[in-house]
VMD Tcl script that builds the backbone (N, CA, C; Angstrom):
set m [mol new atoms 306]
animate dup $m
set s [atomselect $m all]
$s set {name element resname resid chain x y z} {
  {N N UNK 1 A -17.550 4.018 -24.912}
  {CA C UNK 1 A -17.077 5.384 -25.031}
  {C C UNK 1 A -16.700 5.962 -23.668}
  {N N UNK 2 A -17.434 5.499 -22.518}
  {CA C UNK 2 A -16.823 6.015 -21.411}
  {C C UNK 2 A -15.826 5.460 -20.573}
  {N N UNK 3 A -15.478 4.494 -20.831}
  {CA C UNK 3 A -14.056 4.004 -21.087}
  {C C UNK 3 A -12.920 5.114 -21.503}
  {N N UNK 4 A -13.306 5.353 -23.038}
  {CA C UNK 4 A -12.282 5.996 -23.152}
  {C C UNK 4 A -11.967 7.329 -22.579}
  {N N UNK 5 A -13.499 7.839 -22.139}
  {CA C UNK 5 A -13.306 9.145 -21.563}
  {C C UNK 5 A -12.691 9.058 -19.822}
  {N N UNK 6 A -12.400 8.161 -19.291}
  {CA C UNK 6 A -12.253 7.837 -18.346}
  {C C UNK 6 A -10.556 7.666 -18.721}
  {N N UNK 7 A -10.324 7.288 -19.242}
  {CA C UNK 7 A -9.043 7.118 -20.154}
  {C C UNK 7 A -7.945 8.361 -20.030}
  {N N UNK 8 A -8.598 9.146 -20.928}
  {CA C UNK 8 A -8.133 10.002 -21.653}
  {C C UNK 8 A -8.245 11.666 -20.156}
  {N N UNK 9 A -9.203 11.471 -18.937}
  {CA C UNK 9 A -9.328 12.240 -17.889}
  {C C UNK 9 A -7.943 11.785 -16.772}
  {N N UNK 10 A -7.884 9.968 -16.942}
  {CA C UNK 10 A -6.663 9.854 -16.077}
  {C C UNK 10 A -5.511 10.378 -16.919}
  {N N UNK 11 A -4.919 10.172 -17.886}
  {CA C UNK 11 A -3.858 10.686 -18.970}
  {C C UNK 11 A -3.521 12.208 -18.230}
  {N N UNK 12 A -4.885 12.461 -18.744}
  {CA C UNK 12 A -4.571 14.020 -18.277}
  {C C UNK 12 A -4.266 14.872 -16.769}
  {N N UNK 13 A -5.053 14.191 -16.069}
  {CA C UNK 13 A -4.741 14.223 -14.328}
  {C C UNK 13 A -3.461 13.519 -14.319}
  {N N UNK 14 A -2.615 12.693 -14.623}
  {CA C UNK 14 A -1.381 12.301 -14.625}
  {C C UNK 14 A -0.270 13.132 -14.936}
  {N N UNK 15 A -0.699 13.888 -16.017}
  {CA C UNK 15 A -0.198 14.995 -16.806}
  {C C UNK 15 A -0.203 15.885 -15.803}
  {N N UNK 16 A -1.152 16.545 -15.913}
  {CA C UNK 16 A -0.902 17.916 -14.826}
  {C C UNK 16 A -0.424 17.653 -13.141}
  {N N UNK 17 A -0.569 16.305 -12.980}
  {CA C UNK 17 A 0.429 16.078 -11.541}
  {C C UNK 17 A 2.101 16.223 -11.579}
  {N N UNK 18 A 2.250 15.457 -12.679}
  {CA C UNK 18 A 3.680 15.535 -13.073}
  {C C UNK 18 A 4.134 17.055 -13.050}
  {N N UNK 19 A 3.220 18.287 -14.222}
  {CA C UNK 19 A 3.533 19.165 -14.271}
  {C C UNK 19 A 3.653 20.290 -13.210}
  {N N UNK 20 A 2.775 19.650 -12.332}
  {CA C UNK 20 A 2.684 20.500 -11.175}
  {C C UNK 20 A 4.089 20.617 -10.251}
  {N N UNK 21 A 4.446 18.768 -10.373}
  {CA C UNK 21 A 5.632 18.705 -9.472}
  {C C UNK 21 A 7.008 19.544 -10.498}
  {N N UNK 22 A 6.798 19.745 -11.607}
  {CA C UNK 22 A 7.770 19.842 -11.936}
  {C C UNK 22 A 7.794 21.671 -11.818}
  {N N UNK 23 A 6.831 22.590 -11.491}
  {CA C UNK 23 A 7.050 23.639 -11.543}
  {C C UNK 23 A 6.682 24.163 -10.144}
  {N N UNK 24 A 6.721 23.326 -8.802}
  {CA C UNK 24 A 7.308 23.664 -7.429}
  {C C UNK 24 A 8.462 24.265 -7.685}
  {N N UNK 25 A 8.988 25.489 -6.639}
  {CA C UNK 25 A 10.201 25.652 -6.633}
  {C C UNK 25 A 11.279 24.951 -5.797}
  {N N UNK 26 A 12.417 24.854 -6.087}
  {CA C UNK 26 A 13.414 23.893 -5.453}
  {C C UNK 26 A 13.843 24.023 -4.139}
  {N N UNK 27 A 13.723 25.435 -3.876}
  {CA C UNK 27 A 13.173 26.431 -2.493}
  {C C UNK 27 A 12.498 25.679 -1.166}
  {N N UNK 28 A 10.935 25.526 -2.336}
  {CA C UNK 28 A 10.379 24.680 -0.976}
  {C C UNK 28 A 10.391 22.877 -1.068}
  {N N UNK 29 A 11.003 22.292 -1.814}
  {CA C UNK 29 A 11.234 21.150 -1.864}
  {C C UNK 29 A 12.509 20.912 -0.476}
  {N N UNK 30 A 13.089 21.789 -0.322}
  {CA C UNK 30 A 14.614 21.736 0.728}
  {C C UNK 30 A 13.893 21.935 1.678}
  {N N UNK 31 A 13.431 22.044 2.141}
  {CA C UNK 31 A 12.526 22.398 3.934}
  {C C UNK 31 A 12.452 20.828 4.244}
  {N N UNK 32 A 12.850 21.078 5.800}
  {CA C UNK 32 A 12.605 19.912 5.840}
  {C C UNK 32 A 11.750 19.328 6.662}
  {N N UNK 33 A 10.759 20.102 6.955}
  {CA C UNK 33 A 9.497 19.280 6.741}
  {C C UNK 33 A 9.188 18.633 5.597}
  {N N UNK 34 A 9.196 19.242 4.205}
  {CA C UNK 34 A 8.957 18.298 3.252}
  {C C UNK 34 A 9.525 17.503 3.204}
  {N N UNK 35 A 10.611 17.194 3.734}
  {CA C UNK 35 A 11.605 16.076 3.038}
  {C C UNK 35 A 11.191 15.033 4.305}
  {N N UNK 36 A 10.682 15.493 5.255}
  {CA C UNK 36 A 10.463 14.048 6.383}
  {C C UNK 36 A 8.631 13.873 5.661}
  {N N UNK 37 A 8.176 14.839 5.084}
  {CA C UNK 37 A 6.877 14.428 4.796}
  {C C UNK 37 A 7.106 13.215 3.429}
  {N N UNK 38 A 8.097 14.063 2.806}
  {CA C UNK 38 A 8.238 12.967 1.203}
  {C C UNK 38 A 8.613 11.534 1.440}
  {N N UNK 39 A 9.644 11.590 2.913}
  {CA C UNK 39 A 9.876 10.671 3.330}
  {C C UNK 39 A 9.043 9.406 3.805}
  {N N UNK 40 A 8.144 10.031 4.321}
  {CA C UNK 40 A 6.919 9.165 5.288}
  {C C UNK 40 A 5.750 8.679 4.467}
  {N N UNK 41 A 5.156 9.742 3.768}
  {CA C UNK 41 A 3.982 9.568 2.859}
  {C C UNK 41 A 4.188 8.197 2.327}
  {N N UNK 42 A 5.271 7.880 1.368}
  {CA C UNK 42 A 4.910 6.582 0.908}
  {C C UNK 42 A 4.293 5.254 2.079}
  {N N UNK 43 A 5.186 5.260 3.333}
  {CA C UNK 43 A 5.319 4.428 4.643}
  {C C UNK 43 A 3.534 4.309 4.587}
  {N N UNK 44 A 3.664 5.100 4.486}
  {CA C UNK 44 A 1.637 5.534 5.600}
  {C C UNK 44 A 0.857 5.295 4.316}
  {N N UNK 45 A 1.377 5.569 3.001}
  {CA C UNK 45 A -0.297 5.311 2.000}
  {C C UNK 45 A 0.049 3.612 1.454}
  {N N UNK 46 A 1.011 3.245 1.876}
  {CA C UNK 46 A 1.296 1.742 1.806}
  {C C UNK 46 A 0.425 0.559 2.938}
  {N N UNK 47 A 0.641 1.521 4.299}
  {CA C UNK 47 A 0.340 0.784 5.323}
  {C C UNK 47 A -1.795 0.955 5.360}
  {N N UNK 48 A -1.286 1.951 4.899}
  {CA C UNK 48 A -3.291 2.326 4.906}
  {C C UNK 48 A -3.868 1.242 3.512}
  {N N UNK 49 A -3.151 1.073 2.465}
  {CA C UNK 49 A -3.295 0.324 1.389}
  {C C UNK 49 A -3.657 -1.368 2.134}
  {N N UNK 50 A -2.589 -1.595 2.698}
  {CA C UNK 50 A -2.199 -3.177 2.961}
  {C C UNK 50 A -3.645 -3.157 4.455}
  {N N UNK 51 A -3.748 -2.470 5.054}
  {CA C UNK 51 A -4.696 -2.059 5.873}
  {C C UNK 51 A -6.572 -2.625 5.448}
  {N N UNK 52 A -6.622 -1.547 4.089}
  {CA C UNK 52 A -7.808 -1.820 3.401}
  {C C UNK 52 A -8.175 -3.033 2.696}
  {N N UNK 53 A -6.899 -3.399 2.396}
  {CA C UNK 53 A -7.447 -4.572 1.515}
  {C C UNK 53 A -7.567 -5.920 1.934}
  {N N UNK 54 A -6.672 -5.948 3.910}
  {CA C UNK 54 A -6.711 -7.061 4.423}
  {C C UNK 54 A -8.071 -6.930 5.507}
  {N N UNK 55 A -8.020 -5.703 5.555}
  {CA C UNK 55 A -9.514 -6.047 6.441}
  {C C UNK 55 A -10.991 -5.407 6.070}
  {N N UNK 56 A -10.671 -5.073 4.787}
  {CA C UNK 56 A -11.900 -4.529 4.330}
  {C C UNK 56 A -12.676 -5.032 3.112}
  {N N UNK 57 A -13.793 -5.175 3.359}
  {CA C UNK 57 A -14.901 -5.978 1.919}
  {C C UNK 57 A -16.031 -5.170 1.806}
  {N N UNK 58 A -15.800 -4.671 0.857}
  {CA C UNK 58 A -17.138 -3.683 0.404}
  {C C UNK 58 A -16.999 -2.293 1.519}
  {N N UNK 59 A -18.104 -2.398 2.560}
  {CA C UNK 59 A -18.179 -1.256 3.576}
  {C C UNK 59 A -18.123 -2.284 5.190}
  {N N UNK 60 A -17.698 -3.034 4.679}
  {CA C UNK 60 A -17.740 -3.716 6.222}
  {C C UNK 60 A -16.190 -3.839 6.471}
  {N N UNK 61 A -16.320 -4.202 7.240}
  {CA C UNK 61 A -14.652 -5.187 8.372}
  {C C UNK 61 A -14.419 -6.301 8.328}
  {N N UNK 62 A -13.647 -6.842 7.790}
  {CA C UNK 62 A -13.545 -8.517 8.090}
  {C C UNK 62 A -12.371 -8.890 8.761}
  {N N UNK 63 A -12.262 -9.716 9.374}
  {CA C UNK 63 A -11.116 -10.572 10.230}
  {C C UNK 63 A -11.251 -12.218 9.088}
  {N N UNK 64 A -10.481 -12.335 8.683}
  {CA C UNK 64 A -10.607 -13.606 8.053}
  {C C UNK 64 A -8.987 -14.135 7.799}
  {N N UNK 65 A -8.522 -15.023 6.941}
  {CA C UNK 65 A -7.216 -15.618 6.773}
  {C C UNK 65 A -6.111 -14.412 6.312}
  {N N UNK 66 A -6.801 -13.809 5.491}
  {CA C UNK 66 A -5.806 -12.453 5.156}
  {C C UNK 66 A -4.888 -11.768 6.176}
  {N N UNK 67 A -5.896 -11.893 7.210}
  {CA C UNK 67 A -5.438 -10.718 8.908}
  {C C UNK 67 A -4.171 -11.843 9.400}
  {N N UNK 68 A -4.680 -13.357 9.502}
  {CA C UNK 68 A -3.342 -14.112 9.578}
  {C C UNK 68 A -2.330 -13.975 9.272}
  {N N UNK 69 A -2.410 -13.670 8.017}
  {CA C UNK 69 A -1.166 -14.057 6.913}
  {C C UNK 69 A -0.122 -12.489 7.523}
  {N N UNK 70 A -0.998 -11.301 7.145}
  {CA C UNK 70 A -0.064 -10.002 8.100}
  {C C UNK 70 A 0.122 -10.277 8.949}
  {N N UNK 71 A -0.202 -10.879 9.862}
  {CA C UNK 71 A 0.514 -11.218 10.986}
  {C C UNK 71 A 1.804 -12.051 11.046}
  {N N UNK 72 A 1.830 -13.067 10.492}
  {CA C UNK 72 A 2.649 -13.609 10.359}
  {C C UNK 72 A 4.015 -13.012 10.124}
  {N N UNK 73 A 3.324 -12.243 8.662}
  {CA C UNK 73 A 4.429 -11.444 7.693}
  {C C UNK 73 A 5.067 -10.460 9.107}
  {N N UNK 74 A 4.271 -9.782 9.831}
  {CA C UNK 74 A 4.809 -8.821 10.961}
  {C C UNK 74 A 5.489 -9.508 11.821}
  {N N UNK 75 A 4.907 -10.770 12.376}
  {CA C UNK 75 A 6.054 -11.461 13.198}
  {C C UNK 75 A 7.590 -12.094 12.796}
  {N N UNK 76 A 7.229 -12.193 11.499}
  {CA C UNK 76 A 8.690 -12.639 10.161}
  {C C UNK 76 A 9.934 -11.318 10.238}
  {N N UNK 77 A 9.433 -9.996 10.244}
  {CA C UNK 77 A 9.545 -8.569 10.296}
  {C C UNK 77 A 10.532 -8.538 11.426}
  {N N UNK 78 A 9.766 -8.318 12.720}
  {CA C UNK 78 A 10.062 -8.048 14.001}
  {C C UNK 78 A 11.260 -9.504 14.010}
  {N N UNK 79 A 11.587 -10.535 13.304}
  {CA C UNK 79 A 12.806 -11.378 13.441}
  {C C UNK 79 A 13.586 -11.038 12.501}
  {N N UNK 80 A 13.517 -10.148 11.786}
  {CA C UNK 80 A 14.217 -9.607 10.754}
  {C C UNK 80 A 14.470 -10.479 9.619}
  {N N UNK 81 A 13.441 -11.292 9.426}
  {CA C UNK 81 A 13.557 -12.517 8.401}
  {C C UNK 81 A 13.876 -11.464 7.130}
  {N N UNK 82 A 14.472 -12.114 5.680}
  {CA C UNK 82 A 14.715 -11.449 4.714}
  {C C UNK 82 A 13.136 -11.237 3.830}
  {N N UNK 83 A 13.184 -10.815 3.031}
  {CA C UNK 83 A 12.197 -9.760 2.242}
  {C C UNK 83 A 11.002 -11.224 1.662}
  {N N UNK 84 A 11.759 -12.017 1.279}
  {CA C UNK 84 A 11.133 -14.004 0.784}
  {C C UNK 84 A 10.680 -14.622 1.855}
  {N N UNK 85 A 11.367 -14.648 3.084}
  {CA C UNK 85 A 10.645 -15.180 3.905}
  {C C UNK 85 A 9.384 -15.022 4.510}
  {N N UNK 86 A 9.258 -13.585 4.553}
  {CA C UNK 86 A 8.279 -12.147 5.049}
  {C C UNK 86 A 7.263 -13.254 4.224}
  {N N UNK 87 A 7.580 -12.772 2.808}
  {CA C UNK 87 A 6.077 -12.985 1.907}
  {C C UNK 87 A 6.058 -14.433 2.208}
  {N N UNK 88 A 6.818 -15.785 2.104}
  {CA C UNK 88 A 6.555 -17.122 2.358}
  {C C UNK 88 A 6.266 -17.545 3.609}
  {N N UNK 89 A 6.166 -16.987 4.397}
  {CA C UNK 89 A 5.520 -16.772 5.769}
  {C C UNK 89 A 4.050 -16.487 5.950}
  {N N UNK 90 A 3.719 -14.833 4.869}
  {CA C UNK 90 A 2.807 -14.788 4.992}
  {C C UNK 90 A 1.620 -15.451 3.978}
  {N N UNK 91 A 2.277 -15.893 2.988}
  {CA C UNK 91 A 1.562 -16.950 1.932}
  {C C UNK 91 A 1.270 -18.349 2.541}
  {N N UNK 92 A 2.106 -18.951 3.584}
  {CA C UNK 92 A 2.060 -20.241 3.689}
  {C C UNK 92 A 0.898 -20.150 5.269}
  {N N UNK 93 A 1.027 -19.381 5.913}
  {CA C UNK 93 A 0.126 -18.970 7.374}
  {C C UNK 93 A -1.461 -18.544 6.560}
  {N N UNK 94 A -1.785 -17.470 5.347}
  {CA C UNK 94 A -3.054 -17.290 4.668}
  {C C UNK 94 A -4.078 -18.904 4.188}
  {N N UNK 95 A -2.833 -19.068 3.689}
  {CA C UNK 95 A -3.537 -21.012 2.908}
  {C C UNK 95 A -3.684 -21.974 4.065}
  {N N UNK 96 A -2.788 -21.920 4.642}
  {CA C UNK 96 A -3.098 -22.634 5.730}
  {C C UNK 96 A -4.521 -22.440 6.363}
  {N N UNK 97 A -4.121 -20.958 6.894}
  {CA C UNK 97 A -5.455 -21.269 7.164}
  {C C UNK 97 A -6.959 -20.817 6.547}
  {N N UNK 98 A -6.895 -20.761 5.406}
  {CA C UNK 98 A -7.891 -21.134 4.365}
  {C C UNK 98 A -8.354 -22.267 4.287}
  {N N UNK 99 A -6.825 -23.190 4.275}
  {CA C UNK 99 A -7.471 -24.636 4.083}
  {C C UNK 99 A -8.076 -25.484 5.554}
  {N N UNK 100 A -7.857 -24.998 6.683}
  {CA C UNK 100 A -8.730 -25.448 7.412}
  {C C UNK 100 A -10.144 -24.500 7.756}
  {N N UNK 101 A -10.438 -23.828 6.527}
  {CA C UNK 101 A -11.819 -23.711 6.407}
  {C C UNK 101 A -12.003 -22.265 7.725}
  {N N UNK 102 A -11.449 -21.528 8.234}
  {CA C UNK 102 A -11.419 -20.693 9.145}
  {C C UNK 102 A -11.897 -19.100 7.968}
}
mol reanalyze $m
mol bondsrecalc $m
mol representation Tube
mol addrep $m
């Protein structure tokens, strides 16, 4: 049952986010601070995302094969490799070094 109530609380917090955005006025959507903020926000809750999940376990810090593999992917980046290489870069640098046990 609390499943579903857990359910049925996101539904609704989904709901009233939507509704919220939809009854901002169009006024302050044109400022453009918002528009470099609307701009950026995704950049930064992506990078804080990819952040947490490569170096974080539970409440600690880890450095392990994961931190490799972004790296890689960042050095793939900075050569302007295409969007496949990025990720086969950073897939083939993670296993790697997984598989030598690091």
């Amino acid at each position: 049952m609390n499943v579903w109530i857990a359910i049925a609380l996101t539904a609704a917090g989904c709901y009233l986010v939507k509704l919220t955005g939809l009854l901002v006025p169009a006024g302050a959507l044109e400022r453009p601070l918002v528009q470099r903020l609307a701009a950026l926000l995704p950049v930064a809750l992506l990078a804080a995302l990819t952040a947490q999940q490569t170096f974080g376990m539970g409440s600690t810090v880890v450095l392990d094969a994961r931190a490799a593999g972004l790296a890689a992917a960042a050095v793939a980046l900075v050569l302007r490799a295409p969007f496949l290489v990025v990720v086969g870069a950073a897939v083939a640098v993670t296993a790697g070094v997984r598989a030598l046990g690091w």
